[in-house]
N, CA, C and O atoms as a DFTB+ gen file, in Angstrom:
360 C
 N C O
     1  1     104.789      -1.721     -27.956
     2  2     103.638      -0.833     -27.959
     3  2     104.131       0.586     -27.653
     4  3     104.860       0.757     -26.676
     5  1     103.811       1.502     -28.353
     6  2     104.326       2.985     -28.548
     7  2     103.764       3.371     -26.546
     8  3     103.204       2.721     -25.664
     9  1     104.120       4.231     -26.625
    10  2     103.582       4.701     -24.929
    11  2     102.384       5.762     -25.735
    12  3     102.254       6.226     -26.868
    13  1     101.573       5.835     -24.338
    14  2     100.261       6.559     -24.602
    15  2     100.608       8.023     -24.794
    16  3     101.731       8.491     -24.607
    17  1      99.194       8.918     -25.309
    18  2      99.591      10.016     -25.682
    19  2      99.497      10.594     -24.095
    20  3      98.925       9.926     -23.234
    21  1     100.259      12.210     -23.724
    22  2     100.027      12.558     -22.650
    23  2      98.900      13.856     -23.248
    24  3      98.843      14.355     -24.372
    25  1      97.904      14.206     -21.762
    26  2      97.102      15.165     -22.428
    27  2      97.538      16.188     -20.867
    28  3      97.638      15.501     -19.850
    29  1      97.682      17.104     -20.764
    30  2      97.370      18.004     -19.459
    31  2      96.288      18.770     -19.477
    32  3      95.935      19.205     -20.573
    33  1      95.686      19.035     -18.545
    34  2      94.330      20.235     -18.546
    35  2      94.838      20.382     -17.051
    36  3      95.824      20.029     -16.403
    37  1      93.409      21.233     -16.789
    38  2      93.230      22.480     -15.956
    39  2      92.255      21.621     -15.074
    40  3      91.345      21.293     -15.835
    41  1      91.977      21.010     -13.604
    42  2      90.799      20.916     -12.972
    43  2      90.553      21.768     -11.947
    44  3      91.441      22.295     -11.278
    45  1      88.677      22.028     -11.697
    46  2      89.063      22.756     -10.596
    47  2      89.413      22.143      -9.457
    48  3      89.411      20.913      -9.503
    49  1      89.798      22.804      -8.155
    50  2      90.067      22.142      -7.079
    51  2      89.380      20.905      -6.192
    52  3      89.876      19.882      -5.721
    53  1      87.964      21.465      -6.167
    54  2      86.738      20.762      -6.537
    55  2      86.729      19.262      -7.206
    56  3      86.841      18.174      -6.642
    57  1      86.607      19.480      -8.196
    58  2      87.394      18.110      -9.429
    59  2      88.480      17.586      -8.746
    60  3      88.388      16.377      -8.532
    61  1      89.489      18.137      -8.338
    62  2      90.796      17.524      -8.340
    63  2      90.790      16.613      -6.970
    64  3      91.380      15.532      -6.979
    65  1      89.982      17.163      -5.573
    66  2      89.726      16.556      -4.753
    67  2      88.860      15.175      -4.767
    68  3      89.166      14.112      -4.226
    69  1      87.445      15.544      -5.698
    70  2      86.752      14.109      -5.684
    71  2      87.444      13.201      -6.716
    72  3      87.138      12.016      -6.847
    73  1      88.464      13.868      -7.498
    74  2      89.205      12.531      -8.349
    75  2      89.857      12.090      -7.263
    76  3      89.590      10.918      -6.996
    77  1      90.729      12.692      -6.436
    78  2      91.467      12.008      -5.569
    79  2      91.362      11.096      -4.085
    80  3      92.129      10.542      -3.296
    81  1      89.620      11.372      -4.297
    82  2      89.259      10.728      -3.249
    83  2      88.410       9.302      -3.539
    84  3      88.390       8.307      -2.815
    85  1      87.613       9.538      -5.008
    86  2      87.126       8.278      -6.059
    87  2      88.563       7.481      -6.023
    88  3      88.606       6.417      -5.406
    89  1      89.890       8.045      -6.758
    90  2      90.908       7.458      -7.153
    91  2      91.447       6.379      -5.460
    92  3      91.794       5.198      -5.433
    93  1      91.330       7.287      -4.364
    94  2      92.126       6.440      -2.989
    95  2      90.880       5.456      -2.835
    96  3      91.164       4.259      -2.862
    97  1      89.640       5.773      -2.691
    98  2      88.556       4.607      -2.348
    99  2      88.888       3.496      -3.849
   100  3      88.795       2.292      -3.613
   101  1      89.176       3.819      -4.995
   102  2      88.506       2.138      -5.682
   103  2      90.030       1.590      -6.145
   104  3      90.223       0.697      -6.970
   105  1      91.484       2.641      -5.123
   106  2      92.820       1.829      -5.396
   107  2      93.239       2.230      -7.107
   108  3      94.297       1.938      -7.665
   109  1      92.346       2.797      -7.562
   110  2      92.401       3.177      -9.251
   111  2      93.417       4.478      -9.580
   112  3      92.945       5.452      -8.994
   113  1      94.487       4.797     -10.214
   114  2      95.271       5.885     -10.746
   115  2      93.779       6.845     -11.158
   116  3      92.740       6.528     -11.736
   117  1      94.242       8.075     -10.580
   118  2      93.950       9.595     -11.274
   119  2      93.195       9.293     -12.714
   120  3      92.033       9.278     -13.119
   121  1      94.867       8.999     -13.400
   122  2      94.670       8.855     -14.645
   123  2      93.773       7.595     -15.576
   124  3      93.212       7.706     -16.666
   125  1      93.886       6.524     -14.764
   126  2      92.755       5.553     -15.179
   127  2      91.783       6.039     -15.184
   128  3      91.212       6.030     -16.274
   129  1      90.955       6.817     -13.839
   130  2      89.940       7.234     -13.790
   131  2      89.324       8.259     -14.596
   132  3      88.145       8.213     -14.950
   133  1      90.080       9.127     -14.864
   134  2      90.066      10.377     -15.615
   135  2      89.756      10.030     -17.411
   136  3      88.975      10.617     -18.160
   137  1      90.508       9.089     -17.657
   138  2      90.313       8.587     -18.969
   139  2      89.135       7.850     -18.512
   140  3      89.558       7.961     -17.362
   141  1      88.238       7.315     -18.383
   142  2      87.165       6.147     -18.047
   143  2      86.244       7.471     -17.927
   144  3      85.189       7.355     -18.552
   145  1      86.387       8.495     -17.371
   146  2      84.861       9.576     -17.473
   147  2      85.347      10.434     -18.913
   148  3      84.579      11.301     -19.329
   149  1      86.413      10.213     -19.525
   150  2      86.297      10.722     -20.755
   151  2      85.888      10.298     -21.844
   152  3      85.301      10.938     -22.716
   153  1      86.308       8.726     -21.840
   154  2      85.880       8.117     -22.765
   155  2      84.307       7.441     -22.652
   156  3      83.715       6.754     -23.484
   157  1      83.788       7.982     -21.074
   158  2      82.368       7.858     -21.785
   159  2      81.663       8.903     -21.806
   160  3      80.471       8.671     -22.007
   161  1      82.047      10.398     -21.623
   162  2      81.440      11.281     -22.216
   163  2      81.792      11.650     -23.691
   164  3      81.018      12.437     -24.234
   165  1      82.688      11.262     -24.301
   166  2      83.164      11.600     -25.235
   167  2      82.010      10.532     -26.268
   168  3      81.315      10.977     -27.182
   169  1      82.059       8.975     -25.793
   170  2      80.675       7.994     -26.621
   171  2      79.534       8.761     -26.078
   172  3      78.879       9.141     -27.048
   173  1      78.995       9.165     -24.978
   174  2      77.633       9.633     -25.222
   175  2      77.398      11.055     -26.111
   176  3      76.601      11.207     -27.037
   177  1      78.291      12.000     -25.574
   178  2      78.373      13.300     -27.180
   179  2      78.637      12.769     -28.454
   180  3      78.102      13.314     -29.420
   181  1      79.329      11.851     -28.612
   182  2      79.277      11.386     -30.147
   183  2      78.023      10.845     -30.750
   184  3      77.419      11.136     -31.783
   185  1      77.707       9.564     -29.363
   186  2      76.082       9.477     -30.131
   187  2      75.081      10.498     -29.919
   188  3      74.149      10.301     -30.698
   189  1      74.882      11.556     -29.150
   190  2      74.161      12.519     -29.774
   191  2      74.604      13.571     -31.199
   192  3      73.690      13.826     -31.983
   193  1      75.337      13.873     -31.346
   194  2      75.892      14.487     -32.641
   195  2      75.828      13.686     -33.836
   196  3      75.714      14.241     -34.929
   197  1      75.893      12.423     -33.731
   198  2      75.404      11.342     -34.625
   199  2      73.954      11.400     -35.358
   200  3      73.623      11.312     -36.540
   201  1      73.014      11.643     -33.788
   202  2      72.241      11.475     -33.960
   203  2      71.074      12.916     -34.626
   204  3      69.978      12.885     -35.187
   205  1      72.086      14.165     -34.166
   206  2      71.594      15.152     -34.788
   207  2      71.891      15.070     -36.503
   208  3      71.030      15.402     -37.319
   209  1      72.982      14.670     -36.812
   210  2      73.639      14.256     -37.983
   211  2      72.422      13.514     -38.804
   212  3      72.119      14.069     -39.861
   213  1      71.747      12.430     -38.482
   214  2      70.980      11.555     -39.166
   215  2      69.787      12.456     -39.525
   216  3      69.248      12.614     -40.621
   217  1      69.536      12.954     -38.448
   218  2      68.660      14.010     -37.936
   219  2      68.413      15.178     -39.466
   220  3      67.293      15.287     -39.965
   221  1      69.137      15.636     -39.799
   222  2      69.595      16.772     -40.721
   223  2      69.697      15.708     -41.991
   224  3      69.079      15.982     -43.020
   225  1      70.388      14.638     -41.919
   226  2      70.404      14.167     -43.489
   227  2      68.889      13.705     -43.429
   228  3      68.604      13.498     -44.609
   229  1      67.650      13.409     -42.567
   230  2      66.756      12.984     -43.123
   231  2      65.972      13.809     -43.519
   232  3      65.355      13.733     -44.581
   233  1      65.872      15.065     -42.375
   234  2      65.779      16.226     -43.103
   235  2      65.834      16.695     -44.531
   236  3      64.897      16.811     -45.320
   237  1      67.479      17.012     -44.761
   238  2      67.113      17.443     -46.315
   239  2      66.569      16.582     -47.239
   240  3      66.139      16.921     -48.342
   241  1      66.591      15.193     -46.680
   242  2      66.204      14.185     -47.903
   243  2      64.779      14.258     -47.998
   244  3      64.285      13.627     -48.933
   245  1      63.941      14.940     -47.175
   246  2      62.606      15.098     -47.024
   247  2      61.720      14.083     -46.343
   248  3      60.512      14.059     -46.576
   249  1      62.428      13.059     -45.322
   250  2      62.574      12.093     -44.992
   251  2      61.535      12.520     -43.527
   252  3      61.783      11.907     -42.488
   253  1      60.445      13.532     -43.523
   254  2      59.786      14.336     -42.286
   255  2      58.023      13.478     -42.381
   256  3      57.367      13.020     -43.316
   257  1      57.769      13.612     -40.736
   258  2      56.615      13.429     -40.594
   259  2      55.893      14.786     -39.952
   260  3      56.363      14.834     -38.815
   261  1      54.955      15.950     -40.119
   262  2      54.863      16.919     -40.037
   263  2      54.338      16.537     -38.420
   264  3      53.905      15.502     -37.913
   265  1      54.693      18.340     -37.732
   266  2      54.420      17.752     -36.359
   267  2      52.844      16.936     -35.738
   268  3      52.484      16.007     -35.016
   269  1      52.163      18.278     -36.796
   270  2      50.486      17.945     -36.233
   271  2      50.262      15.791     -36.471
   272  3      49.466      15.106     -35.828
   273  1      50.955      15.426     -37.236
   274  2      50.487      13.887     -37.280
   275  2      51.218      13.141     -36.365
   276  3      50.827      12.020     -36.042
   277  1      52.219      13.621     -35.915
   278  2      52.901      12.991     -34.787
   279  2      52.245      13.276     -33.738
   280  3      51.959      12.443     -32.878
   281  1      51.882      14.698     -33.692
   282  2      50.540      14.740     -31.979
   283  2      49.501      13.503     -32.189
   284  3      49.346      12.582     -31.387
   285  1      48.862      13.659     -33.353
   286  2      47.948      12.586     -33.530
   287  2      48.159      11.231     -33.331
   288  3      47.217      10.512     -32.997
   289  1      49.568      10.677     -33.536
   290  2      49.947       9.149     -33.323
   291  2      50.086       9.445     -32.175
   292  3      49.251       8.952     -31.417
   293  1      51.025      10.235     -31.632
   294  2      50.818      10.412     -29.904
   295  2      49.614       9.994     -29.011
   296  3      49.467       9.074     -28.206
   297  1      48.750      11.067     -29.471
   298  2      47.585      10.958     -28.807
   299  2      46.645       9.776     -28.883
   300  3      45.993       9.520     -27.871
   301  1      46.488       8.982     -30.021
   302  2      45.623       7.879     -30.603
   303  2      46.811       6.336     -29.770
   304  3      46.367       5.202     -29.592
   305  1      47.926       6.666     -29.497
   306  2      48.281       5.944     -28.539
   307  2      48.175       5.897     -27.223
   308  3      48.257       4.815     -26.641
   309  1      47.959       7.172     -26.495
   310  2      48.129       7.106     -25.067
   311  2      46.727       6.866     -24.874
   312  3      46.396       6.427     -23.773
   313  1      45.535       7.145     -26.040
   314  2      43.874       6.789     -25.405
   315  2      43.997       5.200     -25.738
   316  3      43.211       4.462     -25.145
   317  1      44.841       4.677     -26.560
   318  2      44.546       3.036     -26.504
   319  2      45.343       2.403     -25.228
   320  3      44.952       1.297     -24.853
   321  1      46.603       3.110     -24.418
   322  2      46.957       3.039     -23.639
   323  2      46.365       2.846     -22.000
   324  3      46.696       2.162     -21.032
   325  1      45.356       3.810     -22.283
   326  2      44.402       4.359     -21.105
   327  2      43.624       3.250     -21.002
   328  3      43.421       2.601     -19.976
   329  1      43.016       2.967     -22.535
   330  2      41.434       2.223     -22.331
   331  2      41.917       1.261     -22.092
   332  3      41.053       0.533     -21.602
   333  1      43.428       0.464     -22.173
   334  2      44.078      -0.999     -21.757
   335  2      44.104      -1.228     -19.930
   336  3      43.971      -2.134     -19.108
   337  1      44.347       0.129     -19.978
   338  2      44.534       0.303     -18.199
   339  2      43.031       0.586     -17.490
   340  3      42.724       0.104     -16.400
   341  1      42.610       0.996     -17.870
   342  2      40.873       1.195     -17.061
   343  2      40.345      -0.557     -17.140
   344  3      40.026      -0.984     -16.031
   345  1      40.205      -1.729     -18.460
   346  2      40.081      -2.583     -18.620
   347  2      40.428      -3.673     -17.837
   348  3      39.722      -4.641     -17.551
   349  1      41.816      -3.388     -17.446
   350  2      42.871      -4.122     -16.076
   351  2      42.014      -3.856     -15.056
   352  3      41.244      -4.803     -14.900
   353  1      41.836      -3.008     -14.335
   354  2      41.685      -2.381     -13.231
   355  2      40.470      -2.222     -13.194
   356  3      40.079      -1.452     -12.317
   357  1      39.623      -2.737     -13.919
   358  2      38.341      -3.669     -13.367
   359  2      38.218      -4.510     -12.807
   360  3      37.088      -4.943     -12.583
């Protein structure tokens, strides 16, 4: 197995202390840790950019529900919502 890539950056001091104090409490390397908050900020920005992505192709495809009818499904849900809950709570 090839060895991993190396990356260096910059933390602030700040950073560098609570890595090193996360890293002594869970017995975990710096670097384990450091990769484990990258690789899940890196999946949650991807699925938002994804999701702006879909976002824009449905867009141009004309693939839109205009806003005023979305207030309206909004709204025609939260009063069937309401009248479920007043009904209970009799």
């Amino acid at each position: 197995m090839p060895p991993s890539p190396i990356l260096t950056l910059r933390v602030s001091s700040e950073l560098h202390q609570r890595l090193e104090l996360l890293a002594e409490r869970t017995k975990r390397s710096k670097s384990f840790l450091a990769n484990e908050a990258i690789d899940a900020y890196l999946a949650r920005e991807l699925e938002i950019v994804e999701g702006i992505t879909r976002g824009l192709d449905d867009m141009r495809a004309g693939r839109l529900i205009p806003h005023e009818e979305v207030v309206r499904r909004i709204d025609r849900r939260l009063k069937r919502a309401n009248a479920k809950n007043k009904a209970r709570a009799r």
